[in-house]
N, C-alpha and C positions, 0 to 999 in steps of 0.2 A: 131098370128102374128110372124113372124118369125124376127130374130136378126142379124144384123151382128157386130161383138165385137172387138174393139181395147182395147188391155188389157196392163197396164204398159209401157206407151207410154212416157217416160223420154227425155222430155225438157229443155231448158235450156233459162231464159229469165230474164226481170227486172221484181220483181211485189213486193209489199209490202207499207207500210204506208209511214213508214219512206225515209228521204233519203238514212238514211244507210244499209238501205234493199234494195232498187232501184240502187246503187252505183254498184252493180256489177251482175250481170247473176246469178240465183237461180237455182236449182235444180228444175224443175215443172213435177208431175206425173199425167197422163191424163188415164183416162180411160173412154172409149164410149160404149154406146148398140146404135143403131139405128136400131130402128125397122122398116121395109121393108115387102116386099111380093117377096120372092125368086123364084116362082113357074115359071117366065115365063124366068127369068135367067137359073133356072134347065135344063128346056125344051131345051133354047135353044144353051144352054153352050155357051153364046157369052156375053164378057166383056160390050157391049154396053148394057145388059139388067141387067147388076148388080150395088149396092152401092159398087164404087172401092175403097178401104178401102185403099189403097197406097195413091190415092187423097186424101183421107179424111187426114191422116196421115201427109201428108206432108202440109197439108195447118191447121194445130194446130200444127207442128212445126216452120213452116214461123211467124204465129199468135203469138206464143209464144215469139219468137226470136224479132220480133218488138213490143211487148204488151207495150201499153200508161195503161194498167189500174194497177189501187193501189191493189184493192181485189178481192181475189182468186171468191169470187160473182160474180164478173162483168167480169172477163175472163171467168169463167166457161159458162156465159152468151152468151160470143161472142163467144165458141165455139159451142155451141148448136145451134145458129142462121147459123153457118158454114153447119153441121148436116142438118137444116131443108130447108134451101136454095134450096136444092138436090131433084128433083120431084118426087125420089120415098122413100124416108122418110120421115115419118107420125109424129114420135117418139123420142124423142131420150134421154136419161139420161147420162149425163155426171158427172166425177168425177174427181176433180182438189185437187192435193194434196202437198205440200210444203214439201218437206223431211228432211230440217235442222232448221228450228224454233224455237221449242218448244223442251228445253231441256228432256230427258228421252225420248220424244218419236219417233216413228219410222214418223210420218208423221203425218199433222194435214190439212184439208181442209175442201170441200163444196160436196156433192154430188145435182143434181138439174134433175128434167124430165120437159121436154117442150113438147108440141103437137103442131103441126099447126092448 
């Protein structure tokens, strides 16, 4: 199965328990695999037969930017449902990662794979 990869895709939105996590726009780091079948995009080098990774991109920036949800679970959730919506992804493993939290470390979150 072949991949197409968004890698350290730096968001910026509400998400956390509290309210004084929710009170102001977080730092949120996305990273996706969706997995696809590239073969007939290859052939026919035309955007209409590929997972457009800009779309994907920009609709887990929008997602981010309005997220109702508290844990990094349930976003990482709703961006795989984003992912799987798309009729040529089968796959897809997403990883939502919070970069200021947890003091000492560089980022703490969820990684999750979903199939349809």
């Amino acid at each position: 199965m072949d991949k197409i990869i968004i890698r350290d895709l730096c968001a910026r939105g509400p998400i956390g328990i509290s309210d004084a996590e929710r009170s102001y726009p977080q730092e949120i780091l996305i990273n996706a695999e969706l997995f696809t079948d590239t073969r007939k995009a290859a052939q026919t080098d035309s955007i209409e037969d590929c997972v457009n990774y800009s779309t994907i991109a920009k609709k887990f920036l929008a997602l981010a930017e309005t997220n109702q949800r508290k844990t990094v679970e349930a976003f990482a959730q709703d961006l795989a449902d984003v992912c799987l919506s798309h009729e040529r992804v089968s796959k897809v493993k997403i990883r939502v990662e919070k970069t200021s939290v947890v003091r000492f470390a560089g980022a703490v979150g969820v990684e999750i794979e979903r199939s349809k």
